[in-house]
C-alpha positions in Angstrom: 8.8 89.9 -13.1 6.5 89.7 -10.1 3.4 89.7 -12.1 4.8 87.0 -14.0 5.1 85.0 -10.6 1.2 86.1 -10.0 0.3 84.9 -13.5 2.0 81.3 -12.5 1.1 81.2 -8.8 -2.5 81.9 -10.5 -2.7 79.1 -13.3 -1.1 77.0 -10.8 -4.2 77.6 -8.1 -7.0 77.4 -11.5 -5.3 74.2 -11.9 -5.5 72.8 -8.6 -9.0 73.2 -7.8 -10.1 72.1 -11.6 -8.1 68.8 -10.9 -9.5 68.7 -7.4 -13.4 68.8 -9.2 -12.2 65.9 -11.9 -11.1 63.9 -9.2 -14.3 64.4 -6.7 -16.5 63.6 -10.1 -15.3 60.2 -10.2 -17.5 59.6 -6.9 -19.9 62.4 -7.5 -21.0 61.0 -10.9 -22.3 57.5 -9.9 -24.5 59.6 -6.9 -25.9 61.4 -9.1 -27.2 58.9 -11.0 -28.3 57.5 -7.6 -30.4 60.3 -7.1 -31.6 60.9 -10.6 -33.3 57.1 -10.0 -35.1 58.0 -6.6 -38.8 58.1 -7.7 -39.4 60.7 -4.5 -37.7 63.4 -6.5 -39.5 62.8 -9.8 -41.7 65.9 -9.4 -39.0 68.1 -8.5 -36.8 66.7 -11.5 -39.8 67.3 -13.9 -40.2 71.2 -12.5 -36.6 71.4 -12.7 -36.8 70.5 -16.4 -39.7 73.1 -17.5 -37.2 76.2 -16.2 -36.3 78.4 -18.6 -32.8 78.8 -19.8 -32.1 81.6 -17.2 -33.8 80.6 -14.1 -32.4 77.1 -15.1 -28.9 78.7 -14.7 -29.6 81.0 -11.7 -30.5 77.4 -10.0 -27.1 75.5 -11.5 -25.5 78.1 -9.9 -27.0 77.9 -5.9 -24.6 74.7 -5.2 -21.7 76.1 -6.3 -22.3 79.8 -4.4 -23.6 78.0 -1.0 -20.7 75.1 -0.7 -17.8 76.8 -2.7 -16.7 78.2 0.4 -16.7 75.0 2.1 -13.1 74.5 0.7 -11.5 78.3 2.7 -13.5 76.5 5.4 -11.8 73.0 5.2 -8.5 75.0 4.5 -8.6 76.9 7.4 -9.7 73.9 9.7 -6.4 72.3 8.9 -4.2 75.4 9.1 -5.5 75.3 12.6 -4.2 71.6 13.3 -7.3 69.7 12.3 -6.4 67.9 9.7 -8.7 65.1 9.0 -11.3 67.4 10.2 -10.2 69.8 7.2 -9.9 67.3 5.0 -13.1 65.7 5.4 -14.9 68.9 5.3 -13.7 69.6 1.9 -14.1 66.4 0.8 -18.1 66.1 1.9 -18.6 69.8 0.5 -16.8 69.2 -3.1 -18.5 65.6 -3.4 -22.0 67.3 -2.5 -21.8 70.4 -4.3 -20.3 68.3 -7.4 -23.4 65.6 -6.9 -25.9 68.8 -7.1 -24.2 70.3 -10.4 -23.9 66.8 -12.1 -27.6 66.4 -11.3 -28.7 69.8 -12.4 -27.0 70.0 -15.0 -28.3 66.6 -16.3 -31.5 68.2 -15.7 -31.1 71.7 -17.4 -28.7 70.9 -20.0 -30.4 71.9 -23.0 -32.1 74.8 -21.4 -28.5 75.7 -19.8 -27.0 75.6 -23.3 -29.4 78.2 -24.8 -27.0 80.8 -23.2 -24.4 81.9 -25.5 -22.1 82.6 -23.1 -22.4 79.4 -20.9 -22.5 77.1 -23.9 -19.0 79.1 -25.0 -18.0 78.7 -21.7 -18.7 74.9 -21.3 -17.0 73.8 -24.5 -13.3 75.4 -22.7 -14.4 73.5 -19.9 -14.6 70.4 -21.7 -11.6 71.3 -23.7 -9.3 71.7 -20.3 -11.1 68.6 -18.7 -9.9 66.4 -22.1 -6.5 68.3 -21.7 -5.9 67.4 -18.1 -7.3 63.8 -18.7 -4.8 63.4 -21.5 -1.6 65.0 -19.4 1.1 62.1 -18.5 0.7 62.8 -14.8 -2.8 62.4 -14.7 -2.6 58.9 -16.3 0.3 58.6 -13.8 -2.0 59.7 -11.1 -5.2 56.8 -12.5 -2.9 54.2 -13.6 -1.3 54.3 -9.4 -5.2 54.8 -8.3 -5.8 51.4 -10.8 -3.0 49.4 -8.9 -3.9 50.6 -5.8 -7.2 49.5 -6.3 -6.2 45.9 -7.4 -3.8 45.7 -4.5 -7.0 46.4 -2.1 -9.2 43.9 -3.6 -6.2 41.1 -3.7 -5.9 41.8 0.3 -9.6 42.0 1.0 -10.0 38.6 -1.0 -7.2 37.2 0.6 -8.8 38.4 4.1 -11.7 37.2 3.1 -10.4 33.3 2.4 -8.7 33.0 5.3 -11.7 34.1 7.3 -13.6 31.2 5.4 -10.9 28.6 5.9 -11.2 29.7 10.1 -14.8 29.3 9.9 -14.3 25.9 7.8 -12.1 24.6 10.6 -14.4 25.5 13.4 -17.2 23.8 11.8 -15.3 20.6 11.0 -12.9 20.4 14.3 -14.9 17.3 16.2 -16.3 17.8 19.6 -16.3 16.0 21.9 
């Protein structure tokens, strides 16, 4: 029975942080593209290229070992009462460490996916990422994100035009 609880309390936890990543990509990805456009790092994006299939992956793998534990980190910090201190740290690390894989692995791909076992393991990842894209809460959770999003824009335009129509009556108020 209780390893049955583990086993749940386990998938439960895989699933958490795997759903945290898919929804930190969504700001990650465009970043990443951001940076892949910066001329300054053209050299380094070239070198990065010419690794080899296992030095490519020894480097995919330096983001994810130096900020993973940014998240314990972030956990703790809000355990301890700091809450938007917490959450903000986790936030800054996931989006960043996220940002660097994205990049490298843009970068490294075809070297990356010369490895048996990585290639094996990124087709599950993509498998569970279509999965959990394709579950009914998480088209719950993007269709609320959607309206929240349209709701924002309405008040910012809204905001917006009555600022003008202030500035239009200050500008045509006579003086005297």
């Amino acid at each position: 029975m209780m390893n049955r609880v583990l086993r749940v309390l386990g998938y439960a936890l895989v699933t958490v942080y795997f759903v945290a990543d898919l929804v930190f990509e969504s700001v990650a990805r465009p970043l990443s593209r951001w940076i892949g456009r910066l001329r300054l790092l053209r050299p380094l994006n070239d070198w990065i290229r010419g690794l080899r299939p296992y030095p490519a992956l020894a480097l995919f793998c330096v983001p994810v070992v130096i900020l993973e534990p940014v998240k314990p980190i972030g956990a703790f910090l809000v355990s301890a009462g700091y809450v938007v201190e917490g959450a903000l740290t986790i936030a800054a690390g996931e989006i960043l460490k996220i940002t660097l894989v994205e990049r490298l692995f843009e970068l490294t791909r075809d070297r990356l996916m010369q490895i048996p076992t990585f290639a094996m393991l990124y087709r599950q990842w993509i498998r569970f990422r279509e999965w959990v894209k394709s579950s009914e809460i998480w088209c719950w959770a993007r269709a609320q994100i959607a309206r929240l999003k349209l709701l924002l824009e309405h008040e910012h335009a809204k905001r917006r035009d009555e600022r003008a129509g202030v500035r239009d009556k200050v500008t045509s108020s006579p003086t005297s």
